[in-house]
C-alpha positions as CSV (number, residue, x, y, z in Angstrom):
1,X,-8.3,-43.7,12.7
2,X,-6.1,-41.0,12.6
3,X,-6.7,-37.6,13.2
4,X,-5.5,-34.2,12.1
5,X,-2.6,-33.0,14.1
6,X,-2.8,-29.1,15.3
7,X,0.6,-28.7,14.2
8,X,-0.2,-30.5,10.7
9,X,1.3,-28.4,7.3
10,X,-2.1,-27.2,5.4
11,X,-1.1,-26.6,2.1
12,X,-3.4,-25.8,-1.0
13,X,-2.9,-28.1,-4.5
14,X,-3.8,-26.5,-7.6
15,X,-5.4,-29.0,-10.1
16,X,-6.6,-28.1,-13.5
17,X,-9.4,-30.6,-13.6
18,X,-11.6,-32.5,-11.0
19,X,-12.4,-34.7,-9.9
20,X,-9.1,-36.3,-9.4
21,X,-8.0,-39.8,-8.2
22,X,-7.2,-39.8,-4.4
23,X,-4.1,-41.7,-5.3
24,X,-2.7,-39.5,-8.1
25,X,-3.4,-36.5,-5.8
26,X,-1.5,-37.8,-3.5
27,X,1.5,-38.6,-6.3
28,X,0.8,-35.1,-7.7
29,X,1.5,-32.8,-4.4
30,X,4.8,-34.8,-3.8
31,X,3.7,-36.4,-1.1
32,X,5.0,-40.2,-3.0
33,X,7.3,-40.4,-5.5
34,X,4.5,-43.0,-7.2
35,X,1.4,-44.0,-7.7
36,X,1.8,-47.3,-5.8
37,X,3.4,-45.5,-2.6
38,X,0.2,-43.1,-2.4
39,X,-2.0,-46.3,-2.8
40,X,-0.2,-48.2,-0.1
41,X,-0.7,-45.1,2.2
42,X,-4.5,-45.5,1.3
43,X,-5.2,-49.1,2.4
44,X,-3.2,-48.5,5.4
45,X,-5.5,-45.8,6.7
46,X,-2.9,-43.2,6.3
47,X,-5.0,-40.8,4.7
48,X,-7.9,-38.8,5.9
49,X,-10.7,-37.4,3.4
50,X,-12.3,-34.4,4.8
51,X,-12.0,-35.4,8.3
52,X,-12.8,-39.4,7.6
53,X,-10.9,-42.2,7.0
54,X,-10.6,-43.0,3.4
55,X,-9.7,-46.3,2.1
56,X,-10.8,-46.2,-1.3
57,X,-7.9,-45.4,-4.1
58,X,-9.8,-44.2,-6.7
59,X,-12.0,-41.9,-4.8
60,X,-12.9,-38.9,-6.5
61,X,-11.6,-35.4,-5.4
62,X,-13.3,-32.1,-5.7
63,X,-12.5,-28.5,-5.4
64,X,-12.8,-27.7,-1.8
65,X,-12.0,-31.2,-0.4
66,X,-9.6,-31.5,2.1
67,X,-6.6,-34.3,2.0
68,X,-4.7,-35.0,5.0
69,X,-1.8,-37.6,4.9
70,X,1.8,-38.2,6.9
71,X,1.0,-34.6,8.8
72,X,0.0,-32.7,5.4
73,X,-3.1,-31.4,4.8
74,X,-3.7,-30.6,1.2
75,X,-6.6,-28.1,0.0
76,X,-7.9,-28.8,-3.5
77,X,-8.1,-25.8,-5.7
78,X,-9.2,-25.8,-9.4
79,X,-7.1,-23.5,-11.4
């Protein structure tokens, strides 16, 4: 598993509705140009849900939840 860097970017994402697919998130900050590059970062273990490694796609997102992937860490904020 990988862990959250000190020197890691934490950035908030604004989204108008949750939840939100962990893979369109992903696509949606800029992190992937596509849908399938965010899902490939998934099922490698690349990405980090609220401190735990997340391997699921299509998990859902909520206000508050905390994304961190290739040394981003993205706060989810509902507009």
């Amino acid at each position: 598993m990988k862990n959250e860097s000190p020197q890691s970017e934490i950035r908030e994402v604004i989204v108008r509705e949750v939840p939100i697919d962990l893979c369109q998130l992903i696509k949606y900050a800029g992190i992937t140009e596509s849908g399938g590059a965010a899902n490939q970062l998934i099922v490698e273990g690349e990405v980090q849900l609220n401190g735990q490694e997340e391997l699921l796609k299509r998990r859902k997102i909520y206000a508050g939840d905390r994304v961190t992937v290739l040394g981003q860490t993205l706060i989810v904020k509902l507009a």
